[in-house]
N, C-alpha and C positions, 0 to 999 in steps of 0.2 A: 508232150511234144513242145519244145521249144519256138516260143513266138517269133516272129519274123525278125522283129528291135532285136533281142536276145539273143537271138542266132547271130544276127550282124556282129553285135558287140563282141560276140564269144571270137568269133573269125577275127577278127577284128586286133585284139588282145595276144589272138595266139601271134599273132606275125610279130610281135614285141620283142626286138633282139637285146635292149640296152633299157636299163633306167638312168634318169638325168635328176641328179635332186640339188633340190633347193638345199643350203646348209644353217643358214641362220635361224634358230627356232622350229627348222624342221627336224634336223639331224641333231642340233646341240640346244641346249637350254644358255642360251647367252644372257640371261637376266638374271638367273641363280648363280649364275658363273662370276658375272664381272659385280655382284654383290657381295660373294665370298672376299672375290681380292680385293675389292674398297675394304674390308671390314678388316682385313689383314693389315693392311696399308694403314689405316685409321688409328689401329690398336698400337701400331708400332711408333706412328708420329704422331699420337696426340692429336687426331685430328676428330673433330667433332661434325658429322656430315650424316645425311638420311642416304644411306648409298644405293638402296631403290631408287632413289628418289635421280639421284646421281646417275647410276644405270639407265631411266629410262630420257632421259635429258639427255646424253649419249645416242643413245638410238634413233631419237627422236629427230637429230640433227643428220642425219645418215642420206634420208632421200633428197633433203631439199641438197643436198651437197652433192648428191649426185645428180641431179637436174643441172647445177650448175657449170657438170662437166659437159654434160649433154647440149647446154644453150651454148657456149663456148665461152662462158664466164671466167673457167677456167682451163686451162691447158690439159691434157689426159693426165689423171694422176689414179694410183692407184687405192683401193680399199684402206690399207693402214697409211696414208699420207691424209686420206680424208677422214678418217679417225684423228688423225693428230690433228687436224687443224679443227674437230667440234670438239675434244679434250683440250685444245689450249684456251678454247671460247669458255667452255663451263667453268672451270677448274676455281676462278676466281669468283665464277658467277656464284659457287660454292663454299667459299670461303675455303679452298684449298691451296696453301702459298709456301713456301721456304723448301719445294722440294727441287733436287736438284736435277738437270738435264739428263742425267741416268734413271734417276726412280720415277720422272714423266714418263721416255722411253719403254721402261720394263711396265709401267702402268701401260702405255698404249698396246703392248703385244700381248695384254691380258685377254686379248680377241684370240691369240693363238693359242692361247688354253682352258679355252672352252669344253664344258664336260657336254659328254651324250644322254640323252634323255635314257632313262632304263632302259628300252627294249629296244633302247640302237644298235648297239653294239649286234647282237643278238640276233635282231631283225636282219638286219645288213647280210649277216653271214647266209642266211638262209636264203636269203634273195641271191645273192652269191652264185650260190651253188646252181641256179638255173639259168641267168643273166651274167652281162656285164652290169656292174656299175659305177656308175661315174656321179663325182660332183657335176653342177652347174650351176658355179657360186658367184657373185660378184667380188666374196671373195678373191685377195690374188692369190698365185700360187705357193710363195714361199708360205702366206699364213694358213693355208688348206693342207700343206703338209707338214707343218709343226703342228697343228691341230691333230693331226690325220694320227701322226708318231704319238701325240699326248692322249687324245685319247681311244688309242685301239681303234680306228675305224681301216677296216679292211677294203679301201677302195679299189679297182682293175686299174682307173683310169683318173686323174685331178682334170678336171679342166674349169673354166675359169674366162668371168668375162674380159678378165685382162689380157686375154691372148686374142679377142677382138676389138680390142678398145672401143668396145660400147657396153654400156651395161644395159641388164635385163629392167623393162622390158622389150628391149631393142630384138625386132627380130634376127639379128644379126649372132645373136647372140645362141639361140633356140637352132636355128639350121646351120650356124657353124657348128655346133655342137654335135648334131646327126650327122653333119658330113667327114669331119676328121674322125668318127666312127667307123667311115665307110658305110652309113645307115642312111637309107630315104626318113623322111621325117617320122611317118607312121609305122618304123620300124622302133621308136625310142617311147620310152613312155616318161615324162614329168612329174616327178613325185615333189608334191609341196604341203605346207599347212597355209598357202597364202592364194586367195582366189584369184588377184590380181597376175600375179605369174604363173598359175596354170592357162585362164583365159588366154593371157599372150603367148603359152605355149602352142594351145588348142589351135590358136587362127592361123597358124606357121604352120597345123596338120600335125603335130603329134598328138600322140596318145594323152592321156592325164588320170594322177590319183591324189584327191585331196586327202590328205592324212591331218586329222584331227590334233591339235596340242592344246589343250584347254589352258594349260599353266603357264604359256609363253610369256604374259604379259604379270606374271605372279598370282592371280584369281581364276579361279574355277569356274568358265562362264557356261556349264553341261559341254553335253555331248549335242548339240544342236547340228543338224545339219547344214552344209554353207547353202550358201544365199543362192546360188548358181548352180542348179541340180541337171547341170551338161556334163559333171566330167564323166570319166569311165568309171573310177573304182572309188569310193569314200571308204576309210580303213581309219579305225580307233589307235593303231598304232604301226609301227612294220612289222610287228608280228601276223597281226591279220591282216595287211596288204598280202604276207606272204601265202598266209592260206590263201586267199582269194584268187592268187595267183599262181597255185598250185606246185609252190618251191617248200 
């Protein structure tokens, strides 16, 4: 017989019309990704750079830029303009110089071709077949769906904190999201590998499933479970969120 907690959770689960996922490092491997195109780039100009190293210098500049939009530092701008303005900070900081206003540009929309982690693609469709699913990326929209076209991901629905001019972890962001669904909150469920944007899903009242990516950051840190053992569902990858969730 199923315990009291258990029984909740199950009920709980079932009323789940929608998934919401995070996209960065959840859905796509962005640090394998924008390593491959430095190294492309590199080979081609003669340019001598640790583009790990490059890559995580890049990402690393992401949140404080977006805080800045949030204190009103700077004006709403979207994901690839704040990308361009930490790729114009590093670039030199790299010793990367003589490229020209077009090959900066096709470097910055390296974010739109980001590859999926193996069992995205895969996972996704399965979840698919019982669900909606939707991003909910801070990504903007054009770069979610050139991504979306590159690499096969089978989405119902893009959304995008750009359509609330707040980024996550704004809950603005989280119940816009369940409402242009047509979903109460505890109708969606948040699927992330980042504990920080489930939390802030969880207190908005949606559902949550921490999905594991050990390799986000390029090292194997196990299969550890996260720090926060409040969400609903912890899954090794989407394939086993999909079991778990009976798609």
């Amino acid at each position: 017989m199923l315990s009291h907690a258990l029984l909740s959770a199950t009920l709980a689960l079932n009323a789940v019309r929608a998934l919401l996922f995070d996209v960065f490092g959840t859905v796509v491997d962005w640090r394998g990704s924008l390593v491959r195109e430095g190294r492309v780039l590199g080979a081609r100009k003669g340019l001598q750079v640790d583009w790990a190293e490059f890559a995580d210098a890049w990402r690393a500049g992401y949140r404080p830029a977006m805080e800045r939009v949030r204190r009103g530092e700077l004006p709403w701008m979207n994901i690839d303009q704040l990308h361009r303005l930490i790729l114009d900070d590093i670039l030199p900081r790299f010793g990367v110089h003589g490229l020209s206003e077009t090959e900066i540009d096709e470097l910055n929309r390296a974010w739109h071709r980001l590859r999926p982690w193996p069992d995205g693609v895969r996972g996704l469709k399965r979840l698919k077949s019982k669900f909606v699913i939707s991003t909910l990326s801070n990504g903007n929209i054009s770069l979610l769906t050139e991504m979306a076209k590159h690499a096969s991901l089978p989405w119902d629905c893009i959304l995008s904190a750009e359509l609330f001019h707040c980024y996550k972890p704004d809950p603005g962001t989280y119940l816009g999201a369940s409402a242009l669904l047509g979903l109460q909150p505890e109708q969606a469920l948040m699927v992330a590998a980042h504990e920080d944007d489930l939390a802030a899903a969880r207190a908005q009242g949606l559902r949550t499933a921490f999905v594991r990516r050990p390799r986000e950051f390029g090292r194997r840190s196990g299969y550890n479970l996260p720090r926060d053992g409040g969400f609903d569902l912890v899954a090794d990858d989407f394939v086993h969120l999909a079991v778990q969730l009976g798609a």
